[in-house]
Structures are given as C-alpha cells and as structure tokens.
PANU-246824 format. One line per field, with one value per residue (C-alpha): y, x, z; residue number from 1; residue in one letter. Coordinates in Angstrom, 3 decimals, decimal comma. Layout:
// residues N
y	c(Y:...)
x	c(X:...)
z	c(Z:...)
seq	c(NUM:...)
type	c(A:...)
//
This chain:
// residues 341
y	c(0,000:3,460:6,581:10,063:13,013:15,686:18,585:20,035:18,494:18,570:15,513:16,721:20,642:18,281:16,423:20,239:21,370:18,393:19,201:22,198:21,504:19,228:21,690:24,027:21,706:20,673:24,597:25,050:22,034:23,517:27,136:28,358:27,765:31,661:34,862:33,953:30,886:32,226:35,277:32,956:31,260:34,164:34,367:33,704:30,516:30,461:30,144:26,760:26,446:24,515:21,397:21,607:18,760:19,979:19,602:17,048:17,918:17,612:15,095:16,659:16,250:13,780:16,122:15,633:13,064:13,888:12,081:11,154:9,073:5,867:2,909:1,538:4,849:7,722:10,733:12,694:10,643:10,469:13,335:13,649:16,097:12,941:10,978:13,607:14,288:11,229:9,674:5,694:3,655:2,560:5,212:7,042:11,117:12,342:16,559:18,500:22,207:21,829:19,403:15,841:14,846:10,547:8,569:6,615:4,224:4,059:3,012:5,821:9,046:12,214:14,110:17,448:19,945:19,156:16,315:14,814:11,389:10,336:7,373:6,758:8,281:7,943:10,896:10,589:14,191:13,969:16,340:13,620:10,568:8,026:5,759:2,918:0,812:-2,048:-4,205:-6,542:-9,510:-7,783:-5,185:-1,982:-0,906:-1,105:0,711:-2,192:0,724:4,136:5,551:8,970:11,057:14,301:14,999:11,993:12,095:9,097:9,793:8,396:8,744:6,822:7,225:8,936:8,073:10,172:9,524:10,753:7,863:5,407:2,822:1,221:-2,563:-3,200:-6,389:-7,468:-4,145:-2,802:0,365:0,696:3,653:4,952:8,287:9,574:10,108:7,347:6,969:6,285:8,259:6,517:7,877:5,816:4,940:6,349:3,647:4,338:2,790:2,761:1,271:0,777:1,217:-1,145:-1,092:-4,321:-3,137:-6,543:-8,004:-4,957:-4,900:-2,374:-3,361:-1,812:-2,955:-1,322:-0,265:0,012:1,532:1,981:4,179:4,487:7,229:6,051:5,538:2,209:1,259:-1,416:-1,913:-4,525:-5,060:-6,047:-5,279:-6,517:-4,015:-6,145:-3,999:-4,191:-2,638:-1,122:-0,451:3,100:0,859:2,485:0,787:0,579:-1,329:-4,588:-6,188:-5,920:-8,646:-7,624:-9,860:-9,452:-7,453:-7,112:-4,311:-3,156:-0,585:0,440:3,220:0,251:-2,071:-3,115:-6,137:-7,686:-11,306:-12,519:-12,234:-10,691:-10,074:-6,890:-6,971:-3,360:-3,391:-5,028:-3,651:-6,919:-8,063:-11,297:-11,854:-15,537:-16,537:-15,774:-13,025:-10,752:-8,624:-5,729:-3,228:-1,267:-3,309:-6,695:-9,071:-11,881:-14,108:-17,084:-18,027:-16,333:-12,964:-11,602:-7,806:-6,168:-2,370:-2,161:-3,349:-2,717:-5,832:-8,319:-12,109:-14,171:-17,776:-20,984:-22,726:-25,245:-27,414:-27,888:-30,546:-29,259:-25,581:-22,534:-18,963:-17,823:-14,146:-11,508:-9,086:-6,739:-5,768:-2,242:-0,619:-0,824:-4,350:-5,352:-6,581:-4,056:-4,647:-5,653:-2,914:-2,289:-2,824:-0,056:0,736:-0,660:-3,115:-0,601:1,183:4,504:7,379)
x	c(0,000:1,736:1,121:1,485:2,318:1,245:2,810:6,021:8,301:12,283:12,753:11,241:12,876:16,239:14,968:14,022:17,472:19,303:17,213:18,030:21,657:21,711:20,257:22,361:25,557:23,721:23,572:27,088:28,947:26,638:27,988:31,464:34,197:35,047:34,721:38,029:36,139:33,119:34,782:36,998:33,692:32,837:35,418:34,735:36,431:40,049:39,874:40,847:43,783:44,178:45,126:44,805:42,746:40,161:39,673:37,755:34,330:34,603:32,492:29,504:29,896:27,397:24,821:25,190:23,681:20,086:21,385:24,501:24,025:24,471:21,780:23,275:25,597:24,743:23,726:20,873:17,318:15,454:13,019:10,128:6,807:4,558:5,903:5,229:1,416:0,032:-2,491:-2,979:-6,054:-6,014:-2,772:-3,083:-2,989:-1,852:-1,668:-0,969:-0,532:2,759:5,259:5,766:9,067:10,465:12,078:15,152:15,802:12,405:11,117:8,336:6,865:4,582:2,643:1,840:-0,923:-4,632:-3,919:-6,143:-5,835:-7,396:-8,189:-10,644:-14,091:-12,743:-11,113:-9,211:-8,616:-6,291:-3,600:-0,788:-0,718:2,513:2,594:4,629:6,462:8,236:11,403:9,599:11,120:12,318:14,553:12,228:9,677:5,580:3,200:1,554:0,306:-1,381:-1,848:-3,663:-4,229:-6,021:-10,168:-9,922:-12,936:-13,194:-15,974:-17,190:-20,245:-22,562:-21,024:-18,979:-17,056:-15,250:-13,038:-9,533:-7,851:-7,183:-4,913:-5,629:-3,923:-3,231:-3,046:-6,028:-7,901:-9,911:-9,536:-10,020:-10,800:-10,597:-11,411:-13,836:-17,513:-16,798:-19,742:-20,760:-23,669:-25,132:-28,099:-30,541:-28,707:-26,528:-23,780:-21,932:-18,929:-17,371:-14,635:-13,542:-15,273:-13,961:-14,513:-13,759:-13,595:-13,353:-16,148:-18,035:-18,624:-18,775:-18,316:-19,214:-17,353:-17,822:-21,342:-22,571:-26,037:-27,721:-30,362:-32,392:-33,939:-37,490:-36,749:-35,564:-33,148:-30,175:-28,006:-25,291:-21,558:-20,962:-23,075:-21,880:-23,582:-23,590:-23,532:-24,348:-24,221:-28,011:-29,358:-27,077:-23,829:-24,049:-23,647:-26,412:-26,844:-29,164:-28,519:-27,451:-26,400:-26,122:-24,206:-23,841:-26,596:-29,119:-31,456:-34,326:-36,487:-39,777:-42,241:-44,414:-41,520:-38,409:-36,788:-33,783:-31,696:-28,195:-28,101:-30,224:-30,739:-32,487:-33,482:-33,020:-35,785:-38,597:-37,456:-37,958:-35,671:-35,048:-34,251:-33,038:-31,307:-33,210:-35,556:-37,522:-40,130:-41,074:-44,366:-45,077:-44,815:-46,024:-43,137:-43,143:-40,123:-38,620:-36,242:-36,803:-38,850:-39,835:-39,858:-41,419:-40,909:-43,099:-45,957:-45,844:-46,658:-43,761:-44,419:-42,597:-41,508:-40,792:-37,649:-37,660:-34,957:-36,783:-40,055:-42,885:-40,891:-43,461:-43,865:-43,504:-45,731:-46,010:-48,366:-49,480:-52,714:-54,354:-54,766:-58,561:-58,502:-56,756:-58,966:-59,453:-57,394:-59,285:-59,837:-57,783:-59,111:-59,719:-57,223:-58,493:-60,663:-63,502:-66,018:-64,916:-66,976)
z	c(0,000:-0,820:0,951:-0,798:1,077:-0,392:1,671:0,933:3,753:4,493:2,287:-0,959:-0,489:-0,241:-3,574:-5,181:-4,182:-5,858:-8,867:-9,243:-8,441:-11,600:-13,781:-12,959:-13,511:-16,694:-18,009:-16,636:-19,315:-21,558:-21,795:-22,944:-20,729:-21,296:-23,293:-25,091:-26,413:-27,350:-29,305:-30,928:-32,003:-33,594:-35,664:-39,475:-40,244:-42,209:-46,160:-47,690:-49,474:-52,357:-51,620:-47,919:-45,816:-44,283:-40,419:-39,100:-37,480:-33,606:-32,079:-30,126:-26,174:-24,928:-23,018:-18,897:-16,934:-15,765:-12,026:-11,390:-8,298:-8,738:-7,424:-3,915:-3,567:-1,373:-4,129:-5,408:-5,730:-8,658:-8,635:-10,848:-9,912:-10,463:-8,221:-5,354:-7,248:-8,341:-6,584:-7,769:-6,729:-3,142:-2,004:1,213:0,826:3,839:4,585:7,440:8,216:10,100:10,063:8,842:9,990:9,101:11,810:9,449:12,676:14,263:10,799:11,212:9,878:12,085:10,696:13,294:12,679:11,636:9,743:7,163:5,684:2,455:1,018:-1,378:-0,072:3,674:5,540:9,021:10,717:13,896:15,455:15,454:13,150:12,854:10,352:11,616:8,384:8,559:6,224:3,657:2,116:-1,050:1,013:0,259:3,324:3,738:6,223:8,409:11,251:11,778:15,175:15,732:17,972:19,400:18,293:15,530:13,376:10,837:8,041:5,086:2,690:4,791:8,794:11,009:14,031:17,386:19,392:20,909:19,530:16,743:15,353:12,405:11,537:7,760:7,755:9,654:8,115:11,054:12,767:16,762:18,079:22,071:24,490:26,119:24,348:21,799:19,301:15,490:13,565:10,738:8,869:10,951:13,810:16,492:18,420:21,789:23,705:26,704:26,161:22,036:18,850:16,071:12,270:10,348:6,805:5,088:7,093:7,373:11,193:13,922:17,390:20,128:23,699:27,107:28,105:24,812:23,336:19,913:19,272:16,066:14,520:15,556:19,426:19,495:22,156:22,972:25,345:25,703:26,818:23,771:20,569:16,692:13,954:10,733:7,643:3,844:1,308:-0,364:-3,641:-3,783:-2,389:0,959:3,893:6,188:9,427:9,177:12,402:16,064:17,645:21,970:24,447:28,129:30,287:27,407:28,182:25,282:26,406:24,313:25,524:27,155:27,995:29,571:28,426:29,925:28,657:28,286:24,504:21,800:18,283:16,826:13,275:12,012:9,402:10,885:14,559:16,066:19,130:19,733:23,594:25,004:28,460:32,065:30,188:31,822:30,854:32,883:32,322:35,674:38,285:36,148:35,395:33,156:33,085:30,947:28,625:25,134:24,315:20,981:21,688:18,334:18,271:15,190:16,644:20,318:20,999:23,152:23,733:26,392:24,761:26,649:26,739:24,076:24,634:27,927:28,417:30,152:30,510:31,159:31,566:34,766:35,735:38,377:38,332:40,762:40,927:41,235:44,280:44,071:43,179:46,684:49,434:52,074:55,208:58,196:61,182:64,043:66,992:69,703:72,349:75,746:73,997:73,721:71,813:70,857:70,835)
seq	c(1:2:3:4:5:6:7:8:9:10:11:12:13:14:15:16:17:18:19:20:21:22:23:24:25:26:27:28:29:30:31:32:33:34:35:36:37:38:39:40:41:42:43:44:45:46:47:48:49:50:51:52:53:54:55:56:57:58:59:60:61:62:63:64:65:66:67:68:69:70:71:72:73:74:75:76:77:78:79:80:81:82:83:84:85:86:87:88:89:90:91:92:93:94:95:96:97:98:99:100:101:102:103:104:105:106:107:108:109:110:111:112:113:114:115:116:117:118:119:120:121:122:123:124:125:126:127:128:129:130:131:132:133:134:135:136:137:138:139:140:141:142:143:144:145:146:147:148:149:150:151:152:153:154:155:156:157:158:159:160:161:162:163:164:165:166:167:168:169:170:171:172:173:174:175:176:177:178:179:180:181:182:183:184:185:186:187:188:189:190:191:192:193:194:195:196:197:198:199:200:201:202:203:204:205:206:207:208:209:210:211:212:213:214:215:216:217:218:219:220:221:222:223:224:225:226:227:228:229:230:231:232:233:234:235:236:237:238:239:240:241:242:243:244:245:246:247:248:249:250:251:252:253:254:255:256:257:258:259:260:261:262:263:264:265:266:267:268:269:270:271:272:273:274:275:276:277:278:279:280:281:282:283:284:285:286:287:288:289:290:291:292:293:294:295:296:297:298:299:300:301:302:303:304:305:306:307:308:309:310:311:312:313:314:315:316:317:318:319:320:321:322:323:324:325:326:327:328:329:330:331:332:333:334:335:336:337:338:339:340:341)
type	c(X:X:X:X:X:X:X:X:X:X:X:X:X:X:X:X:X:X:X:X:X:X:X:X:X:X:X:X:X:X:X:X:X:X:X:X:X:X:X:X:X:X:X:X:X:X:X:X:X:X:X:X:X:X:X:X:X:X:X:X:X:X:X:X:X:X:X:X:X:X:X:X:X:X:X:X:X:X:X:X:X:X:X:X:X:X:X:X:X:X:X:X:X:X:X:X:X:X:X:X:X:X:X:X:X:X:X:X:X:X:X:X:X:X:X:X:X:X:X:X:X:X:X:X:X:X:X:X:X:X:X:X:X:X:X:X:X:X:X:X:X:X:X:X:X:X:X:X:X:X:X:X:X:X:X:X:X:X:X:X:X:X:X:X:X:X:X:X:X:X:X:X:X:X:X:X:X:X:X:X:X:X:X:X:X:X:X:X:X:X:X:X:X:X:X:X:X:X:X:X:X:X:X:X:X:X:X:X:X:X:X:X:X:X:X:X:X:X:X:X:X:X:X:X:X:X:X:X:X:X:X:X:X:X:X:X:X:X:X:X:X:X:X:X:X:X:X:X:X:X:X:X:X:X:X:X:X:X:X:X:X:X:X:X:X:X:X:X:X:X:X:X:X:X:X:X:X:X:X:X:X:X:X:X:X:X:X:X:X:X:X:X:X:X:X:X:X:X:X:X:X:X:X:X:X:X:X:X:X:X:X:X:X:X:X:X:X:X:X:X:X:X:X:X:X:X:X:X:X:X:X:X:X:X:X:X:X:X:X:X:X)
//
C-alpha cells in the first residue's frame, strides 16, 4: 500500500534542491568555458587552401547526466513532480498544516498539525498521526500501522465516528478507536462505547465494547456489553446497518416495555428483538419471566416464549394488581378493647 504526502516536507525541499543543483551543472557544461572561447567562435572561419585537408568535425559532447548518483551509492534521488502528485487507486494522501518529519531508525513518519488522511471516499482528521512501516522480504519498506491522535474524526459517505484515539492494523484491516464520548452516527442509527469502537472493513462490522447503546432514529433502544452491527451494502452501495447482535446485560427498552436477557438479536428493518437466556419482561410493576422474548418495536406488541430445549418448561408471571382491586385490610381494633366514641 503506498502513501502520498502531499505537503512540501524537508525531504522533498532536499529532492528540489538536488534538482536544481543538476540543472544548474547541466547549463554550466553547456555554456562556454570563457569569453576567449566564445569570441573565438565568432570568428569567421580560415579560407581553404588549395590542396589543404580539411579539419575534421569535432564530435559533439554527450549532453550531462540527468542524475549522477548511482543505485546503492549515497547521491541525489530520482526526482520527478509525479511521483510527489500522483495519486494511484487505493494510495493514502496524507496533509498537514505543520510538520511531517520521518524517523530513518524508528522506521516511522509524524505528521503534526490538523492532519487529514485520504483514502478513497474515507477521511481521518487527527492532530498527530505516525505511520509505523516495517522491512519486507524484497529489502524496500511497507506501512503495516497508523496511530492517531487528538479529536480523531473518521468519516465516510454513509457514517462517522469520534473519538480521541485510533490505530488502524493493515493487515487485519480494522480500525479501533478509544477516548472519552466514543460513538458512530449513521443515517438511521446512532452507536456508543465505553470502552472501544472497532470497524472491520473486510467483514463490514462495527463493534461496540464497554457499556454500549444503539439508538435508532425512531426511538428504538439497545443496550449490551458487547453489541456486533452487521452492515451491507443497499441499492445506492451504501452501507447501512441490518442487524445488532447484543451480548452481556441485554437491556431493550420500548415506551411500554423493559426487556432484559443474556443475549439478543435486533433486526433493524422489521425492529424486532429477539431476547433468550433468564428473560424478563417488565411493564409497571407486572413481570413476566422465561427463557426467550420476541420484543417487536413495530408493533408494540412483546411475547414471552418458553424454553424449548426444555419438556414441560413454562412462563412464569407476576403481576401486581391495582390498588382498588386489593382486598381491604381488616380494622384495628380499639385501644383498651372498647367502643370509641
């Protein structure tokens, strides 16, 4: 993977400076050694003699080499403008408004200074990044890390994703991303973290650890330790979230309901929540318990489901009646055992 750096750093003034360097060396064995020589130049040439041989015609001087450093030697580097501007498929354009400095022995490069990193239709701005590279087998070098840090916002054409920090691995492809106030925006549906936000590109899933909630835009709420947005791609090839899968503490809360479970499924498009593992359903003060609930924001409507893998399981309820509906508690009787006036 190549990364282009688009602002003008130490290392390509260095490269502009060599340039220049050769062209001027170039215009130098070009031009007359001297006056003397270029008057005697303009002198008209001698008149032949009969008989006399004439001179032979000098052999042109080969014109100067365009870089004389030599591959493996220490020298000027080849320097050409595209290969400072061009942009090939897949490259990472990195800018900053300060500095970007490389680290020969530490195999890295820092970029300083609002920094904004491009690829594709994805952006990265960050105060700090490093890019971390590493030897490969063919002796040259390739980036396999890229930390930043300092307000990092990650967008793209269909999300967007804060944080104060983020690394992202190249060779497993997924970006994790830490701080305080750590959350996603997609057009529908709103993710937070406690703890780490992680994108899998390849497999197209967002993971939420640490305290985590989703909210959609029409009120819909879960909250896990753990939830797994699945992603694909719709009829415009945006992605959109199709599926939450919650682990740890389930909660699901409705405007009529509270459901809690160990795991759970919510199905983004029909907005039904699948709920298994000691679930309980709360409305008021009426609780229904068992082992698998079918919470369906669409409708309003939640069922409580026994456990099938168990004969003879059942539903278990509690529910409280009204206040009205409770049998009057019986009299006190009178101090002293007597009528009162």
């Amino acid at each position: 993977m190549s990364i282009r750096f688009t602002k003008t750093v130490p290392v390509v003034r260095t490269l502009m400076l060599g340039g220049l360097a050769v062209a001027a060396t170039a215009l130098v064995a070009l031009a007359p050694s001297s006056r003397a020589e270029e008057a005697e130049g303009a002198k008209p040439a001698p008149e032949k003699h009969a008989g006399e041989k004439p001179a032979k015609a000098r052999k042109p001087a080969a014109p100067p080499a365009q870089n004389p450093a030599v591959p493996g030697e220490p020298g000027l580097l080849p320097f050409t403008p595209a290969e400072v501007t061009a942009s090939p498929p897949g490259a990472i354009d990195i800018t900053s408004d300060e500095t970007m400095e490389w680290h020969n022995d530490q195999l890295a490069a820092v970029a300083r200074g609002h920094v904004i990193v491009t690829r594709g239709e994805d952006t990265l701005h960050c105060d700090t990044l490093v890019v971390y590279y590493r030897k490969a087998n063919d002796g040259s070098t390739e980036m396999y890390r890229m930390a930043a840090d300092g307000q990092v916002v990650m967008t793209s054409p269909s999300q967007q994703a804060y944080g104060d920090h983020s690394v992202y691995d190249v060779d497993q492809d997924v970006t994790v991303l830490t701080g305080d106030h750590l959350h996603l925006v997609t057009r529908s549906d709103t993710v937070y973290a406690r703890d780490t936000l992680e994108y899998w590109r390849q497999q197209q899933l967002l993971v939420a650890r640490g305290n985590a909630i989703a909210i959609n835009d029409k009120g819909d709420r879960i909250r896990a330790d753990v939830l797994v947005g699945i992603m694909e791609e719709n009829a415009t090839k945006q992605l959109e979230m199709t599926r939450m899968d919650a682990k740890g503490n389930v909660l699901i809360v409705t405007p009529k309901d509270i459901a809690r479970g160990t795991e759970g499924t919510y199905n983004v498009k029909t907005r039904i929540a699948i709920l298994t593992g000691d679930v309980k359903l709360t409305q008021g003060q009426n609780q229904v318990n068992g082992h698998r609930a079918e919470v369906n924001n669409a409708t309003g409507v939640s069922r409580m489901l026994p456990d099938e893998t168990v004969k003879g399981g059942r539903v278990h309820s509690v529910l409280i009646p009204k206040k009205s509906d409770q049998p009057a508690a019986p009299a006190a009787p009178p101090a002293g055992g007597g009528a009162q006036p």
